[in-house]
C-alpha positions in Angstrom: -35.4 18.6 83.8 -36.8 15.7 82.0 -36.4 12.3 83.8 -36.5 8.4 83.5 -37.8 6.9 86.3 -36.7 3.3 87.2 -38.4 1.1 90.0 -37.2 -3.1 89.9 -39.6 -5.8 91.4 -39.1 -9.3 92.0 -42.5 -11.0 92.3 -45.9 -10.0 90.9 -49.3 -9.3 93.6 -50.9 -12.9 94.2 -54.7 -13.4 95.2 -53.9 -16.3 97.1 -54.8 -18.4 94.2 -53.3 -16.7 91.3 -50.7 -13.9 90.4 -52.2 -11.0 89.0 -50.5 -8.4 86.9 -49.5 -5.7 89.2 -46.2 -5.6 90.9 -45.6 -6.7 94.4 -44.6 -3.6 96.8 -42.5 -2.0 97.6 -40.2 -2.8 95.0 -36.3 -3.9 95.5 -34.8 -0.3 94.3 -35.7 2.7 92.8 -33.5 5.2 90.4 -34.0 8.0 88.3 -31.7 9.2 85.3 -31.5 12.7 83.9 -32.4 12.7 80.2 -30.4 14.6 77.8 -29.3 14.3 74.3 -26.5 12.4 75.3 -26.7 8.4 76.0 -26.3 8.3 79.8 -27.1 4.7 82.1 -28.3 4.7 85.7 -26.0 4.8 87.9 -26.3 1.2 89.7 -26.8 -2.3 88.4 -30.1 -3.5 88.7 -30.5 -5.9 91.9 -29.5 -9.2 91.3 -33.4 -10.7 92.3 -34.7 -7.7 89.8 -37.3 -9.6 87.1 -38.8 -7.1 85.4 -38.5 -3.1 85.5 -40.9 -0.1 85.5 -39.9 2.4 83.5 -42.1 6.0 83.3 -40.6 8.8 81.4 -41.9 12.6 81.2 -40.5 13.4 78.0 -39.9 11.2 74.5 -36.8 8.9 75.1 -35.2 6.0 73.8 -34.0 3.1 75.9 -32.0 0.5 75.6 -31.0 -2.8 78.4 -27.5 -4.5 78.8 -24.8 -4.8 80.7 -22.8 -1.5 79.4 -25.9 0.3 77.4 -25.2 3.2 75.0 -28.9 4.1 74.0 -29.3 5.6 70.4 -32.7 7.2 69.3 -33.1 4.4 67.2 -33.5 2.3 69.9 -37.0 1.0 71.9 -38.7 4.3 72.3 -40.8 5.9 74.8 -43.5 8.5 74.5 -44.2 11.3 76.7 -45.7 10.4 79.8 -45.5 6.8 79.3 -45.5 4.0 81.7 -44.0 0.7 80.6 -42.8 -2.8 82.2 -39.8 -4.7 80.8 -38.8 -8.1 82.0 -34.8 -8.2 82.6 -32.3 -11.3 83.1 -31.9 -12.2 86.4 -28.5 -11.5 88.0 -26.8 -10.6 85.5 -25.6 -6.9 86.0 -28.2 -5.7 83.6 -28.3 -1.4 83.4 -30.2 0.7 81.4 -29.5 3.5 79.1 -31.9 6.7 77.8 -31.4 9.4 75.6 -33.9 11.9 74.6 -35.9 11.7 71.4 
């Protein structure tokens, strides 16, 4: 069963001195959606404090962000086994949406 798998952070790590580019732990929620050839969107909103999301995917997929998502395979896509950070509005009821490709 292929699968998207979604985790949502607020804040990046800091040094003390600067933020580095590495997510904070643990991060605000975590979700997974079954891909299929059909456009299908996780099942929650993201968390209202949720910046940016991590995306990893174990099959080729498209993806696409909003508030009621229908992905197409035209859309942003994803290679297999791929591991990818997207920055989302804040508090704003965003979703995502994947469909195989």
């Amino acid at each position: 069963m292929a699968t998207l798998y979604i985790s949502e952070y607020q804040d990046v790590a800091n040094t003390g001195y600067i933020g580095i580019q590495v997510p904070l732990e643990p991060p605000l929620a975590e979700q997974t959606i079954t891909i299929s050839g059909s456009s299908t969107q996780c099942t929650n909103a993201f968390n209202e404090k949720t910046k940016f999301v991590r995306l990893q995917t174990d099959t080729p997929c498209s993806v696409l962000f909003g508030t009621n998502p229908t992905a197409t395979t035209s859309k942003g896509r994803l290679p297999f086994d791929c591991v990818e950070f997207r920055g989302v509005p804040v508090g704003l009821g965003y979703k995502v949406a994947v469909i195989s490709n």
